[in-house]
RODREN-402354 format. One line per 5 residues: number of its first residue (from 1); their letters; for each residue x, y, z of C-alpha. Coordinates in steps of 0.25 Angstrom, whole numbers, always signed. Layout:
residues N
NUM) a) X/Y/Z ~ ...
//
This chain:
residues 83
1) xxxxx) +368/+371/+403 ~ +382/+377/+402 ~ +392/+382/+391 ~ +402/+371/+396 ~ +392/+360/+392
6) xxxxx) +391/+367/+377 ~ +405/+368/+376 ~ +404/+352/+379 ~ +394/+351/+367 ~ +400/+344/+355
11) xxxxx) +398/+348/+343 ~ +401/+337/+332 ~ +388/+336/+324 ~ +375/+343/+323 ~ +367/+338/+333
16) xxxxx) +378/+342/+343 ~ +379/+356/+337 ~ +364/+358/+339 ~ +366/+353/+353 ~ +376/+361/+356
21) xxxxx) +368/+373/+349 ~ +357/+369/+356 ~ +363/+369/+371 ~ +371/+383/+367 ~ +357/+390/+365
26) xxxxx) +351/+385/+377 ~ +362/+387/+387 ~ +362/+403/+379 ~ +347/+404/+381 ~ +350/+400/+396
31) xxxxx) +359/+409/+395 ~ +351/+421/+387 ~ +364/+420/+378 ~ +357/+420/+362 ~ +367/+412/+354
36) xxxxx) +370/+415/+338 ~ +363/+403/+330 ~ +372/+393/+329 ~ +378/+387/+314 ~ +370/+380/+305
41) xxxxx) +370/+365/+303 ~ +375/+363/+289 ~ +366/+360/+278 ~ +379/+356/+267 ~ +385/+343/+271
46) xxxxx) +386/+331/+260 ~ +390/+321/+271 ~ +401/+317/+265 ~ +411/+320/+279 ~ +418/+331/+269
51) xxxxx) +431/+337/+278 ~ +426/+351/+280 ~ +410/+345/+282 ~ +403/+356/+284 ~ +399/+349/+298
56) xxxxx) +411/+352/+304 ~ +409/+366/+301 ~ +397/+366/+306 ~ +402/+360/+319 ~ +413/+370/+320
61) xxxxx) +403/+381/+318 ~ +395/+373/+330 ~ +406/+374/+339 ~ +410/+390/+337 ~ +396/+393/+339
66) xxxxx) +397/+385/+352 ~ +408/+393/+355 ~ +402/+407/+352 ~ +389/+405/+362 ~ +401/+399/+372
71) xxxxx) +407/+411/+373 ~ +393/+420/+372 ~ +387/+410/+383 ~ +400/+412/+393 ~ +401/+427/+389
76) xxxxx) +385/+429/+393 ~ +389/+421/+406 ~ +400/+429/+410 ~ +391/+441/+409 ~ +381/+435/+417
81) xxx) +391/+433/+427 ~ +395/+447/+428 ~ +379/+453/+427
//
């Protein structure tokens, strides 16, 4: 488990989201880093492929999480390091 393999994880849909979310909490609970809860799957969409779908706000959400427990997960490290 690493936090180079997470930043590899794509996230395009939901299934790659919880993947991804999955992975991240593991490698924090190896890590004894708790990680915020990530954004909820969206319960709104008509299907229809509309531009601004609330998918890809969900995804953009997906990845900014991704990037917050990034940062908390090095920052954790580098204090480890240094203990």
């Amino acid at each position: 488990m690493s936090i180079d393999l997470l930043l590899a994880l794509q996230v395009c849909d939901a299934p790659s989201a919880q993947a991804m979310f999955t992975y991240a909490k593991l490698l924090g609970a190896a890590q004894g880093v708790r990680l915020r809860a990530p954004p909820p799957e969206p319960t709104t969409c008509c299907g229809r492929g509309c531009n601004g779908c609330v998918w890809e706000g969900f995804v953009a959400a997906a990845s900014y999480w991704r990037e917050e427990a990034v940062a908390l997960l090095h920052t954790h490290q580098g204090l480890r390091t240094q203990a």
